[in-house]
C-alpha positions as CSV (number, residue, x, y, z in Angstrom):
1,X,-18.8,70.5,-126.6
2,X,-21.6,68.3,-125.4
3,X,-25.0,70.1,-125.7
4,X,-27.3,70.7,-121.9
5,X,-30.6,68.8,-122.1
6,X,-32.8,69.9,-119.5
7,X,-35.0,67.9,-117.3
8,X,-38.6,68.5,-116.8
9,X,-40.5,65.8,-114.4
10,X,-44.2,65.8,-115.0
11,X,-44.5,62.8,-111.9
12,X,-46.6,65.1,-109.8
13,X,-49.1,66.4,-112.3
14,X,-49.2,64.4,-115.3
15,X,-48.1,60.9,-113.6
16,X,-50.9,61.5,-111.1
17,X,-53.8,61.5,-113.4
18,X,-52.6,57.7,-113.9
19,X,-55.6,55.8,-113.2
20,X,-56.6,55.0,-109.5
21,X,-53.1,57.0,-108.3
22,X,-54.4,60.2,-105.8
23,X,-51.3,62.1,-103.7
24,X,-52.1,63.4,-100.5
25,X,-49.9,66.7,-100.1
26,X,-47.2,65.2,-97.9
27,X,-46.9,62.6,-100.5
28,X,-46.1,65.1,-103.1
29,X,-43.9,66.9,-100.9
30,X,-41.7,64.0,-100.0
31,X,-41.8,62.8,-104.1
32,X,-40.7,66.5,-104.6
33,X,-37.7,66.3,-102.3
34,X,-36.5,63.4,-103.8
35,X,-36.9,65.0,-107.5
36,X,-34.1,67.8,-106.3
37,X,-31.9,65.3,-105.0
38,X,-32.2,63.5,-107.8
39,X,-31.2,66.5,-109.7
40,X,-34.2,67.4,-112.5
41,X,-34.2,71.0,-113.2
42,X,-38.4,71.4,-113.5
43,X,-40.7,70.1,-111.3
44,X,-44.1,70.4,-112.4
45,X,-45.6,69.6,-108.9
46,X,-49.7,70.0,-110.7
47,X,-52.6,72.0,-111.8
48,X,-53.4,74.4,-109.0
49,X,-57.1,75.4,-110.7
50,X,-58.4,71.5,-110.5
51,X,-59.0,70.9,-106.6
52,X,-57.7,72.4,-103.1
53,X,-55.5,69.6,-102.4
54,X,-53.7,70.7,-105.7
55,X,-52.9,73.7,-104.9
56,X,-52.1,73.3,-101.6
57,X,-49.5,70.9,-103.0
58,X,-48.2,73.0,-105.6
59,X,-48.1,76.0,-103.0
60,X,-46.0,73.4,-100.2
61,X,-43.9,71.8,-102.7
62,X,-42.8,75.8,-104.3
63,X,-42.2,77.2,-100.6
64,X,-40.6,74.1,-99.6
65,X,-38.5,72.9,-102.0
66,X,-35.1,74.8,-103.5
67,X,-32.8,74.4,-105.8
68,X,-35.4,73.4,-108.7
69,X,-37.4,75.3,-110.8
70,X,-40.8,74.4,-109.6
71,X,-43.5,74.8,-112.8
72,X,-47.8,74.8,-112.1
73,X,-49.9,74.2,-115.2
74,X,-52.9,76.4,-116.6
75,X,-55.1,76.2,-119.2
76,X,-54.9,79.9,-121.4
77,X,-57.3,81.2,-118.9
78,X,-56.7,83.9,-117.0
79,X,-58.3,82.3,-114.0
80,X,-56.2,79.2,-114.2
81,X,-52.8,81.4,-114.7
82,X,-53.9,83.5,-111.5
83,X,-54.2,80.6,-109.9
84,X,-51.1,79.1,-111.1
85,X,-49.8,81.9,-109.8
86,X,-51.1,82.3,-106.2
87,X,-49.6,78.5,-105.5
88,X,-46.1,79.4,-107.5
89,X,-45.3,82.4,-106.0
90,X,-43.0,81.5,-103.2
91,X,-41.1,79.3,-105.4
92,X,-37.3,80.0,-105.5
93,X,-37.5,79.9,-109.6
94,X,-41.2,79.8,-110.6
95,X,-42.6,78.8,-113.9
96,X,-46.0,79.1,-115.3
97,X,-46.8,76.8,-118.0
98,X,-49.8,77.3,-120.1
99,X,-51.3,75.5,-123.0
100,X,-54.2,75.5,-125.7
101,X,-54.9,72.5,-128.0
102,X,-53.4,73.2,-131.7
103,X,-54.8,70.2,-133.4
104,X,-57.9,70.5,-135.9
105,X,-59.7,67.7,-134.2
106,X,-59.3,69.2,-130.8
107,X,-60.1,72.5,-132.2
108,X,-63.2,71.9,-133.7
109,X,-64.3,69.5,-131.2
110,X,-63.3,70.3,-127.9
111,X,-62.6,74.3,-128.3
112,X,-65.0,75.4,-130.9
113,X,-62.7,77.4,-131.4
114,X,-60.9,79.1,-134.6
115,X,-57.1,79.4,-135.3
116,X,-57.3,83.0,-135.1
117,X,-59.2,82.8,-131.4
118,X,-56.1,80.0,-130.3
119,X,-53.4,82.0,-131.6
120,X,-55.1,85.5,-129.9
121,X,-56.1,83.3,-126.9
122,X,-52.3,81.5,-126.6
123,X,-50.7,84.9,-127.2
124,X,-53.0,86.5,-124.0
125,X,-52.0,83.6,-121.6
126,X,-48.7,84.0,-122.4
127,X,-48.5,87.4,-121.6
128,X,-50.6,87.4,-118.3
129,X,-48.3,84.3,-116.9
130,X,-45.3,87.0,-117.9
131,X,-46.5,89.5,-116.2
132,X,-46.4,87.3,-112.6
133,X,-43.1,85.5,-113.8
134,X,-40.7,85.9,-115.9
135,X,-40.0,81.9,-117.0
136,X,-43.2,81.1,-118.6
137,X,-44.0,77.9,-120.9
138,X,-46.4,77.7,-123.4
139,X,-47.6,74.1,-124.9
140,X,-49.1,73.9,-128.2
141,X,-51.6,70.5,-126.8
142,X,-51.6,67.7,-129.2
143,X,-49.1,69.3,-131.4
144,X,-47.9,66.4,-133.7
145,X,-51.6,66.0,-135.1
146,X,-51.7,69.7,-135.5
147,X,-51.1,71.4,-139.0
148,X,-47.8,72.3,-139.4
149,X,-48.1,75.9,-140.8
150,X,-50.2,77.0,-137.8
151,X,-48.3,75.5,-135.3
152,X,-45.3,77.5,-136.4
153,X,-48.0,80.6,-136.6
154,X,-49.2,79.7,-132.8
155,X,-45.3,79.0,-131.9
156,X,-44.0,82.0,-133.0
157,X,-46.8,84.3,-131.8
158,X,-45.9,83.1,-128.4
159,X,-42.5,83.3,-128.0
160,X,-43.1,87.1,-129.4
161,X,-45.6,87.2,-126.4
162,X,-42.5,86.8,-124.0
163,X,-43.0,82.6,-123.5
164,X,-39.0,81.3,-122.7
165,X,-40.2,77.8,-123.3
166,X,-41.9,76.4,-126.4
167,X,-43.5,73.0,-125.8
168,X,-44.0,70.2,-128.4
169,X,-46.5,67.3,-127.1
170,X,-47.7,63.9,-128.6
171,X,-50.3,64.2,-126.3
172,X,-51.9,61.0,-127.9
173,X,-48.2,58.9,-128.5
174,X,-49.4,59.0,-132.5
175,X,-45.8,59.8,-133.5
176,X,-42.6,58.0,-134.5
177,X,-39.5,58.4,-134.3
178,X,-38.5,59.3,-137.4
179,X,-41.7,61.7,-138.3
180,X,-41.2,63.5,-134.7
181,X,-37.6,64.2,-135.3
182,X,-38.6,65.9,-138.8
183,X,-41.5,67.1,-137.6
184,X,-38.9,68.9,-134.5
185,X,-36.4,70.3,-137.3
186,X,-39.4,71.6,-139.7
187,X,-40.0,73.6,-136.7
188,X,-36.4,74.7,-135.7
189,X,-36.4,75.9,-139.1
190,X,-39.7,78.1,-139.8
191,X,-40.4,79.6,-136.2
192,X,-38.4,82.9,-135.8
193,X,-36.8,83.5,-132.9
194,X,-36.9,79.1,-132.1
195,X,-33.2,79.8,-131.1
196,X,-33.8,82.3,-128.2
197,X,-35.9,79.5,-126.1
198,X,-35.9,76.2,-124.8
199,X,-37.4,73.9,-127.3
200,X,-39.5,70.7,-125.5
201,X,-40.7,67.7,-126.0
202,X,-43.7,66.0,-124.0
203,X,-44.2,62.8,-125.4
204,X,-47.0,59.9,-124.5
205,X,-46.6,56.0,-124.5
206,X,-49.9,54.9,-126.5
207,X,-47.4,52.7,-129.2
208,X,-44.5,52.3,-126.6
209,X,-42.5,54.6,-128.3
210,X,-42.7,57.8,-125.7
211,X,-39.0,57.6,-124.9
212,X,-37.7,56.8,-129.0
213,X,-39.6,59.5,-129.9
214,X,-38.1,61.6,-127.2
215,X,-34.6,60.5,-127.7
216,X,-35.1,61.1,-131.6
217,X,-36.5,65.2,-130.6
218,X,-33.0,65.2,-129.1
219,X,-31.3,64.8,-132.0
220,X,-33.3,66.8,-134.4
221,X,-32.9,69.6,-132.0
222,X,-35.1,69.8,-128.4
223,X,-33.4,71.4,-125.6
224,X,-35.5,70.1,-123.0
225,X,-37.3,66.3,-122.1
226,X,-40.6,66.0,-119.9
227,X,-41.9,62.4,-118.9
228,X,-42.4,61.2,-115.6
229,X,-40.6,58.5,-113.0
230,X,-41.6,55.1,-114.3
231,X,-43.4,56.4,-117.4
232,X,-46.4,56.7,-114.9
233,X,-49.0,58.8,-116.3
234,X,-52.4,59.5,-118.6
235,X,-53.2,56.0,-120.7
236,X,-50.4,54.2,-121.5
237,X,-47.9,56.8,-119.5
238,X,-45.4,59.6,-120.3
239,X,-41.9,58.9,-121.8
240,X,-39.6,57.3,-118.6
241,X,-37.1,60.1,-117.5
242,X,-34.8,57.3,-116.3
243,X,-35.0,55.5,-119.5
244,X,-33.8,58.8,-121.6
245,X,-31.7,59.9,-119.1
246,X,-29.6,56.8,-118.9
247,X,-29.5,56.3,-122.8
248,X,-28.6,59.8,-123.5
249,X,-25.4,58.9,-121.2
250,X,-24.9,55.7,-122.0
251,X,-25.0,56.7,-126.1
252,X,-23.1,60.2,-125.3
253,X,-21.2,58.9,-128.0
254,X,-24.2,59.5,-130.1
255,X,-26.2,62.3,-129.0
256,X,-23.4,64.7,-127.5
257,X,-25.4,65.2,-124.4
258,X,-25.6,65.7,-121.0
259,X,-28.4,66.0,-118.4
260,X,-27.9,67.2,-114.3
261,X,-29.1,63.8,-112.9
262,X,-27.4,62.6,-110.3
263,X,-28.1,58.9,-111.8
264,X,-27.1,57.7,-108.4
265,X,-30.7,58.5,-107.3
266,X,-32.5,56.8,-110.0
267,X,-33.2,53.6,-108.6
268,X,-34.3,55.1,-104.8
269,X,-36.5,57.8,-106.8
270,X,-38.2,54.7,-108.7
271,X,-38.9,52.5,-105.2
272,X,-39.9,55.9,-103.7
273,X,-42.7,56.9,-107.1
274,X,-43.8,53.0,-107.3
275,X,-44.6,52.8,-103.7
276,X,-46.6,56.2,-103.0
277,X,-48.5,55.9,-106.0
278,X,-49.2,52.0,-105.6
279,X,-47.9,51.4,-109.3
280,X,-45.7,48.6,-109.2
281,X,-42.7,48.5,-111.2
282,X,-42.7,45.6,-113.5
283,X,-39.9,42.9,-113.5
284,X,-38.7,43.5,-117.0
285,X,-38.6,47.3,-116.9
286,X,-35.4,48.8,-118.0
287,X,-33.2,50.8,-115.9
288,X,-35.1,50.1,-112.6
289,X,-36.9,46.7,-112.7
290,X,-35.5,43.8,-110.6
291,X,-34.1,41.7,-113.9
292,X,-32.5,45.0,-115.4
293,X,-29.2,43.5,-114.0
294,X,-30.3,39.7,-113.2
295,X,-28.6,37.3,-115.2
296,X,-30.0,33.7,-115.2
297,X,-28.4,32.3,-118.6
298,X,-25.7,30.2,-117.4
299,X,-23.7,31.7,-120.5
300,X,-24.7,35.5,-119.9
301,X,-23.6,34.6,-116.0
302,X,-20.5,33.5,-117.3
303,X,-19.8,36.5,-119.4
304,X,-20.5,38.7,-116.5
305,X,-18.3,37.5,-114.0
306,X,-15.3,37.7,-116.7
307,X,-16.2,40.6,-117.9
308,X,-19.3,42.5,-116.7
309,X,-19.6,45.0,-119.5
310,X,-19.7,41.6,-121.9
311,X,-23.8,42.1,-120.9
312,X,-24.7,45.2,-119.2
313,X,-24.0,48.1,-121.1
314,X,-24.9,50.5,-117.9
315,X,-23.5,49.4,-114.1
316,X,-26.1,49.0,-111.4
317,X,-24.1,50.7,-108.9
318,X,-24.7,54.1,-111.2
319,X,-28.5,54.0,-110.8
320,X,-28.2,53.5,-107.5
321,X,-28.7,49.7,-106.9
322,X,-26.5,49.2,-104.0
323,X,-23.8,47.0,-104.2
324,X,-22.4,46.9,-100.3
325,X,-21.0,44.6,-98.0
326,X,-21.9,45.6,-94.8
327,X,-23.8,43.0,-93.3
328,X,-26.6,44.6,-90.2
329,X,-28.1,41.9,-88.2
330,X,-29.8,41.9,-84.8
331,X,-26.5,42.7,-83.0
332,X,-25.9,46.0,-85.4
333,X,-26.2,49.3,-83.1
334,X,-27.7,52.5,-84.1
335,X,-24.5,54.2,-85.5
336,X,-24.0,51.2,-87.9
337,X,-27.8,51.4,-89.0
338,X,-27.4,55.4,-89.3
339,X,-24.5,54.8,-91.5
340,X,-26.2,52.4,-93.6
341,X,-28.9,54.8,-94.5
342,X,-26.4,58.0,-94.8
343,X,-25.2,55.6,-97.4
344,X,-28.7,54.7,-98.9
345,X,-29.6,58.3,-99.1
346,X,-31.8,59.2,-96.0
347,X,-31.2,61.4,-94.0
348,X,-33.1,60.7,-91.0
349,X,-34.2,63.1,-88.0
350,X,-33.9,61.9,-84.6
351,X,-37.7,60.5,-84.3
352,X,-38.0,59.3,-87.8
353,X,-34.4,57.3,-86.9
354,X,-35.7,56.3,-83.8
355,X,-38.6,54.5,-85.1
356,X,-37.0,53.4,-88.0
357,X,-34.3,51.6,-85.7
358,X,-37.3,50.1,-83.6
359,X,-38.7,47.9,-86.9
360,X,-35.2,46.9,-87.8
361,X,-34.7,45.7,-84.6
362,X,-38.0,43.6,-85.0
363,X,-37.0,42.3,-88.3
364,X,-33.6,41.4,-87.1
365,X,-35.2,39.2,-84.8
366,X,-36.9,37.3,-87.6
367,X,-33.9,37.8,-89.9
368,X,-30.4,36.8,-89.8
369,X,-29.1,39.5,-92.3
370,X,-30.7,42.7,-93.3
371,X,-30.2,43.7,-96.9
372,X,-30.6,47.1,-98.2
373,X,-33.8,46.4,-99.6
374,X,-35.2,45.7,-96.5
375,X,-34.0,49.2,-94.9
376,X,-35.4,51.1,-97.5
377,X,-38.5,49.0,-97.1
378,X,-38.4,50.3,-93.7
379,X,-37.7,53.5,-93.9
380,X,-40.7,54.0,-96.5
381,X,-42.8,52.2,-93.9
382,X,-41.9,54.5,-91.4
383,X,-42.1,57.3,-93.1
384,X,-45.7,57.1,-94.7
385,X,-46.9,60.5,-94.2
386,X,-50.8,59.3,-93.1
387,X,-51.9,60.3,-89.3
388,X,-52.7,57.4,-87.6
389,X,-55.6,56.6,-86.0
390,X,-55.5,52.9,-85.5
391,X,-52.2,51.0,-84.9
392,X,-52.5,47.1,-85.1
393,X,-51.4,45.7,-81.8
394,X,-52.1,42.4,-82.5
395,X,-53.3,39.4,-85.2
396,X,-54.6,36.1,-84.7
397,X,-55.5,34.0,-87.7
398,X,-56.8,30.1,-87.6
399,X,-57.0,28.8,-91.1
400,X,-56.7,25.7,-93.3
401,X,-57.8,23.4,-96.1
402,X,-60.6,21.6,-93.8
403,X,-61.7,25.3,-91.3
404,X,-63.5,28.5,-92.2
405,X,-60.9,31.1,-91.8
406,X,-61.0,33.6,-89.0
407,X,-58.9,36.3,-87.8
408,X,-59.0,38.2,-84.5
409,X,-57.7,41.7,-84.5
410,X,-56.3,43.9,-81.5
411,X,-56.7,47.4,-83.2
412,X,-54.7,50.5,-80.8
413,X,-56.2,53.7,-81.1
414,X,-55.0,56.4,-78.3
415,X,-54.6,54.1,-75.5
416,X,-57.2,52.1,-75.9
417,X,-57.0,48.5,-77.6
418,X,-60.4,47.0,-79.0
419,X,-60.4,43.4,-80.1
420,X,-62.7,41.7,-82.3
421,X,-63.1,38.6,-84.4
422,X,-64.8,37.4,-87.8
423,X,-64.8,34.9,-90.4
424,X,-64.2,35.3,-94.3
425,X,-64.0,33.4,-97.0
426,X,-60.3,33.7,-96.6
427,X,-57.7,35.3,-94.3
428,X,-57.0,38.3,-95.9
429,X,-61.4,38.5,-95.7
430,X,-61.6,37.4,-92.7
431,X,-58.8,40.4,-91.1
432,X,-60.6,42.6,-93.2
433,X,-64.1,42.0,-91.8
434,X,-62.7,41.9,-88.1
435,X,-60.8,45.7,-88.5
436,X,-64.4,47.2,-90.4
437,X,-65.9,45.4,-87.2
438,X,-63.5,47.7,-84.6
439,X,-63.5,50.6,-86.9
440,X,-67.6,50.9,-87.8
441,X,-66.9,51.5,-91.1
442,X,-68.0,48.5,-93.9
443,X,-65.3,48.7,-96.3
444,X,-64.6,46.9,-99.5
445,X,-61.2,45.8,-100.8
446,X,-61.2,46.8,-104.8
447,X,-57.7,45.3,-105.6
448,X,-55.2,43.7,-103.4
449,X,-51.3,42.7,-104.5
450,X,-48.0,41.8,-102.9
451,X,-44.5,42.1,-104.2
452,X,-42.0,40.5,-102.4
453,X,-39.4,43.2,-102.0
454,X,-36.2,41.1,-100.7
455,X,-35.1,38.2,-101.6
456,X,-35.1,34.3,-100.0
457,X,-37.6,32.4,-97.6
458,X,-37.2,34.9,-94.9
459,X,-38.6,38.0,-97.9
460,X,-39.9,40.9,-96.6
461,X,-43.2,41.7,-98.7
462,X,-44.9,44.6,-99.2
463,X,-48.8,44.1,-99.8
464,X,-50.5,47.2,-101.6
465,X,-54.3,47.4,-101.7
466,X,-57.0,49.5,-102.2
467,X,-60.4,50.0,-99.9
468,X,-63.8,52.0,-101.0
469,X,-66.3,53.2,-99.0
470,X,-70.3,52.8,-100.1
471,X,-68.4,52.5,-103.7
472,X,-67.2,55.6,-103.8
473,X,-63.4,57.6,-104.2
474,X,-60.6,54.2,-103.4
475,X,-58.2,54.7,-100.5
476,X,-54.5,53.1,-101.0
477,X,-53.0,51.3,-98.2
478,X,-49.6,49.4,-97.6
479,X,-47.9,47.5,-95.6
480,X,-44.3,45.7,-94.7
481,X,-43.8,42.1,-93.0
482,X,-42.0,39.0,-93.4
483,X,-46.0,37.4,-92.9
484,X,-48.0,38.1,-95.6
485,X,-51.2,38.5,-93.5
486,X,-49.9,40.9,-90.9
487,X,-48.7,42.6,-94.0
488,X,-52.1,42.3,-95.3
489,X,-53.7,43.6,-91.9
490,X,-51.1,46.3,-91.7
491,X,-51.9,47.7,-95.1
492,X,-55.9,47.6,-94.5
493,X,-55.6,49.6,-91.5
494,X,-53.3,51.9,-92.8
495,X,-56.1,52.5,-95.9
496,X,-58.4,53.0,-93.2
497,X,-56.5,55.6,-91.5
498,X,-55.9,57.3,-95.1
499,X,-59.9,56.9,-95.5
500,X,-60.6,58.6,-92.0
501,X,-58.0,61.5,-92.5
502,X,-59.1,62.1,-96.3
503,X,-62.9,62.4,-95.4
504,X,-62.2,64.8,-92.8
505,X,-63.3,62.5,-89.5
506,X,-59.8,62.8,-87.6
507,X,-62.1,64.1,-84.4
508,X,-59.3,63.2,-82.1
509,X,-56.7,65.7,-82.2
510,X,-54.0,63.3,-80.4
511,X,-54.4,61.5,-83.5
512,X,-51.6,63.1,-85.3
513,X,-49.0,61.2,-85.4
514,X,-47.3,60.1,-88.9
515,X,-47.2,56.6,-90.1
């Protein structure tokens, strides 16, 4: 009989403490969604103790979201775990995870603490976070680098303490393979009562070897795999969930297991993680990146149209890459276009269709086909959950090899449109100038990028960049066109908007509506 490995996605907490990535709360809700229909069994939706906004998005995400055990992390501190409570509590199936560094260097360095106060300090956590639920996890931090006799003496103190879940990190990704999956069967062996709970694995991609040292727990023994969408995360990132997922069913053969994803929702989860967060997903990145199922050897293209399993070992139509003929142009009505997206996986309310429909329309002016990739591009446009302030009405841009660039602006804000006009050492500096000249507020563009997300001269790209203010917290922004610089302009001013709603200055209450 194959063996249940369970699913625990770490996107929202631990992928959001990637470098320069911030989730508003509507963000995290919308990733959260996704997550259930995608069919993980934990969401870790963050650490409610840290800020407001985390909790407030750990507290949404567990009233909001069923069907999905929905986890909030604390240190062994009471305070955190009452916290962690307070923002779990409405959750269908809430889970308190708590954890205390196990390692001697993080110990004696970061704790000051002795084994005897971890072990009496883990044992405390663990039962203050059972007496608020009754599914509580307990993570030994950094356990690979910890001494193996204590770990088993911290381990088994807390699963006596009432923890259901015993967590193993490589918090640092020092591990292998081979080491980890001894290092997983030492402990299956010298922990008591190991057999009554969920044994995990939390595994980090400092030597690229996050998901083969996942993969290897799995066979020594681990019940249950965290790691986030994309391998997003601290450093180097967590072990991809749609990489071990996809090998543990595509080798069933050799690891007799089975997970509840619906892989079906792999690739839209991906699009959905890489454009919130702003982290591209790079070209060559198995499972989801555009060459996973690209072929451009003539002999590999040969193989492949024989015989497509002679050089894919997984078919793209089971992660979700959408293989369909239906053709929408500008002559397609709305029932077609609801269709489309029924079949794409969104399921739209009237509005959110409404405005949806509206873009495709304007991009089926400038297109003659419409390919799947440029409806989800659309719907993710649509559906941006940032209030909007300013709207751009209109762009002008005179450039060239011999003229200094300059771009006039017509920015929209309640009925009101107010033009202005600037120069730049560029175009994409000069539309940035003229919107800080509408808006009043000097910004400065820390990173700008554009991937083209459809195919052929007529592409649609999607330009992500990044805006401070004075230098201080960055702002992301993005934006859709088949022109790069009204793609460019759309993106700055929806940073802007993000910048004006984040800092509190959204004076204007009719200023409410969701870009």
């Amino acid at each position: 009989m194959s063996r249940r490995v369970y699913i625990f996605d770490t996107t929202l907490r631990d992928g959001e403490q990637s470098p320069g990535v911030s989730l508003n709360v509507m963000e995290k809700l919308q990733i959260a969604r996704q997550l259930a229909r995608l069919g993980v069994d934990v969401i870790e939706a963050g650490f409610p103790i840290t800020s407001p906004g985390d909790y407030e998005a750990v507290k949404t995400i567990a009233r909001e979201v069923r069907g999905v055990t929905v986890a909030a992390l604390a240190r062994a501190d009471f305070q955190d775990i009452d916290r962690a409570w307070e923002a779990v509590k409405e959750a269908e199936q809430p889970r308190i995870h708590t954890f205390i560094a196990t390692s001697p260097i993080h110990m004696r360095h970061k704790l000051r603490m002795t084994e005897e106060q971890v072990i009496e300090a883990a044992v405390a956590a663990v039962k203050r976070a059972k007496s608020y639920v009754s599914d509580v996890e307990f993570s030994a931090e950094d356990a690979s680098r910890s001494e193996l006799d204590f770990l088993c003496r911290v381990l088994e103190a807390a699963i006596a303490a009432g923890a259901t879940v015993v967590n193993i990190p490589d918090t640092v990704g020092y591990a292998t393979p081979e080491e980890f999956a001894r290092f997983i069967r030492d402990i299956r062996q010298r922990v008591p009562g190991i057999e009554k709970v969920v044994l995990s694995v939390h595994c980090h991609d400092d030597l690229g070897l996050a998901v083969a040292n996942s993969l290897a727990a799995v066979a020594a023994g681990a019940t249950q795999v965290e790691g986030a969408i994309n391998g997003i995360g601290e450093r180097a990132g967590n072990a991809a969930l749609e990489e071990v997922v996809m090998a543990l069913y595509t080798r069933r053969d050799q690891f007799g297991c089975i997970t509840n994803i619906r892989t079906e929702e792999i690739y839209r989860t991906s699009r959905l993680v890489s454009s919130l967060t702003g982290m591209p997903v790079q070209p060559n990145k198995a499972v989801v990146g555009k060459n996973a199922f690209a072929h451009e050897s003539g002999i590999h293209q040969d193989g492949v149209l024989k015989e497509r399993t002679t050089y894919e070992i997984m078919n793209p139509v089971m992660v979700g890459i959408s293989q369909s003929n239906l053709v929408l142009g500008k002559h397609s009505g709305r029932h077609a276009f609801r269709q489309r997206l029924l079949e794409l996986g969104y399921e739209l309310g009237e509005e959110e269709l409404n405005k949806a429909f509206q873009q495709f329309k304007v991009l089926a002016d400038k297109k003659k086909e419409i390919t799947d990739a440029d409806l989800e591009a659309i719907v993710e446009e649509e559906l941006r959950p940032v209030p909007v302030t300013y709207t751009l009405e209109y762009l002008h841009i005179s450039t060239g090899t011999t003229i200094v660039p300059t771009a006039t602006v017509g920015l929209k804000k309640g009925d009101e449109v107010f033009e202005e006009a600037a120069c730049g050492n560029g175009p994409v500096d000069a539309i940035c100038r003229a919107v800080d000249k509408v808006t009043g507020i000097p910004c400065v563009l820390k990173s700008w990028g554009i991937n083209a997300v459809t195919s052929g001269k007529d592409a649609i790209g999607e330009v992500t960049l990044k805006i401070s203010e004075n230098g201080g917290k960055t702002y992301l922004g993005r934006g859709i066109s088949t022109d790069i610089l009204e793609a460019s302009a759309k993106a700055y001013v929806n940073a802007v908007n993000r910048l004006l709603w984040e800092t509190g200055r959204l004076k204007d209450k009719s200023c409410n509506e969701v870009n």
